[in-house]
N, C-alpha and C positions, 0 to 999 in steps of 0.2 A: 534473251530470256523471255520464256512467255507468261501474258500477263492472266491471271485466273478470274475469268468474271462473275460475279454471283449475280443472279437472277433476282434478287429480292435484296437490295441491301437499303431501298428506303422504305420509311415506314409508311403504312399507307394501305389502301385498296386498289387491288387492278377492278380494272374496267366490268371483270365477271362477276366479280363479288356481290355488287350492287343489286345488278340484275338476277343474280341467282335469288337473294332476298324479297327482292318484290315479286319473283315466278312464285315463291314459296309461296308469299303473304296472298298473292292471288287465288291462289288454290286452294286454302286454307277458307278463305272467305274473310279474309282480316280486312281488307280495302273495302270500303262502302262501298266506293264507286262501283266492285268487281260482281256485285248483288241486281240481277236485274229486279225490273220494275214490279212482273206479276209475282215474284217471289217477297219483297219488302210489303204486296198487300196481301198477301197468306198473314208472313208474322205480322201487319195489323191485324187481321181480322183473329187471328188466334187471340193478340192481348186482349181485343176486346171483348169476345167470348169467356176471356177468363176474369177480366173485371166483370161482368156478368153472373158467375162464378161465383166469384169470394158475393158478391153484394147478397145473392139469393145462399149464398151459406150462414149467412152473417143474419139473413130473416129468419129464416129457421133456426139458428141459436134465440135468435130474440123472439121468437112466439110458440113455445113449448114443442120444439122441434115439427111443426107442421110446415109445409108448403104453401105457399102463397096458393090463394085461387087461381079461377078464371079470371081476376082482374091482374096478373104479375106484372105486368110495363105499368100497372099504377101502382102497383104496392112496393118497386123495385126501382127505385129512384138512381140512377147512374148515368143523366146529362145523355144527351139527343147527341155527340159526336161518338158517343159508344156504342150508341146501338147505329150507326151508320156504315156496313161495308164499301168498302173502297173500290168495289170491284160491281157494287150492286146500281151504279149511278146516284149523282147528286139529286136525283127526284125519288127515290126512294126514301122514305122518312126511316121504317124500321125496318133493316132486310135479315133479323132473326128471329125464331118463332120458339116459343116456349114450348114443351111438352105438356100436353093437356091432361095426359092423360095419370100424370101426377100431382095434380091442384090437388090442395087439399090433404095431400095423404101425409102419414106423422112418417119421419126419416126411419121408424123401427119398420115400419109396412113394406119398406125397400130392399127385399131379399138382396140382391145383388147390385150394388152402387157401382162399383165399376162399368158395370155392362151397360146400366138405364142409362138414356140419353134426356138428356135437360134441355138443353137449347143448340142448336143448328140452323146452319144457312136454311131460308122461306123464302116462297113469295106468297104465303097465303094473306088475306085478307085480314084476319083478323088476328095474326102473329102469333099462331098458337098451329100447337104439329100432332096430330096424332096416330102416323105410322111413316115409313120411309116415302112413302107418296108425297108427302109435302115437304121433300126439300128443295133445295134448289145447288145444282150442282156446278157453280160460278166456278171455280179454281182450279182450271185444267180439267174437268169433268169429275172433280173430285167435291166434296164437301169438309167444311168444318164442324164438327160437334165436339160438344161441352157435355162430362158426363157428371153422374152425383157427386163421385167421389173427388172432383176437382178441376180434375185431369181434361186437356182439350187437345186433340187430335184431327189433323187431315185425314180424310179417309175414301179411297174408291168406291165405286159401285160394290165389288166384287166382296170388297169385308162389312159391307152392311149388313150381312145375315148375321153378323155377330153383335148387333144392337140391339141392344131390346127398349121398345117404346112402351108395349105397356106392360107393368109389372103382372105377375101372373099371383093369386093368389096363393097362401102356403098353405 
């Protein structure tokens, strides 16, 4: 008599299962470990940008929808590890520059908030940007900006012509 063997008659995981789930999980981006280094200081420098963000949305809620000035790193209180990039070295004090060339203006003045850029990677002097000349292009030759309307974005050389630094009068 012959005996019939089943392939699977205990319960359990073979040996591929496992592995198939951690291929997945790797791919996916589920494992921290599976995240290199320059990519975990992109997403810091994007939080920080965007706590940046909410702080300067949150002034202009509270001072009849106007812009901070020329003084914005004083009037824009959010702690010296936020405005520090990770990528810009530890002797660096502030490595983002505010748009200048919106101090002052009331949020109605801003035809188009999606497009105006607020804050982006510097190195200028006095942390204040007023055309794509003054960024600094640390993250794979790309930069991070922060726009009105919230939103912060990596961006290459090549899509900056779709920025607009200084609002155009209507």
């Amino acid at each position: 008599m012959k005996k019939i063997v089943k392939l699977r008659t205990l319960r359990g995981y073979m040996l591929i299962e496992p592995l198939i789930v951690l291929l997945v999980a790797t791919s996916m981006g589920i494992l921290p470990l599976s995240t290199p280094k320059y990519e975990r200081a992109i997403d810091t420098c994007i939080s920080h940008q965007k706590q940046i963000t909410l702080a300067n949305m949150m002034y202009v809620q509270e001072n009849n929808e106007k812009f901070p000035g020329a003084g914005f790193w004083a009037d824009i209180d959010v702690g010296n590890n936020v405005i520090k990039c990770p990528v810009a070295g530890s002797d660096v004090e502030n490595a983002y520059a505010f748009n200048a060339n919106i101090a002052s203006l009331s949020l109605g003045e801003i035809y188009n908030p999606v497009d105006v850029a607020l804050t982006a990677d510097s190195d200028t002097q006095n942390n204040m940007m007023y055309s794509a000349k003054d960024l600094a292009f640390r993250h794979e030759e790309n930069v991070i900006i922060s726009f009105i309307d919230g939103h912060v974005t990596l961006i290459d050389g090549f899509d900056l012509e779709y920025v607009v630094f200084k609002e155009k009068k209507r």
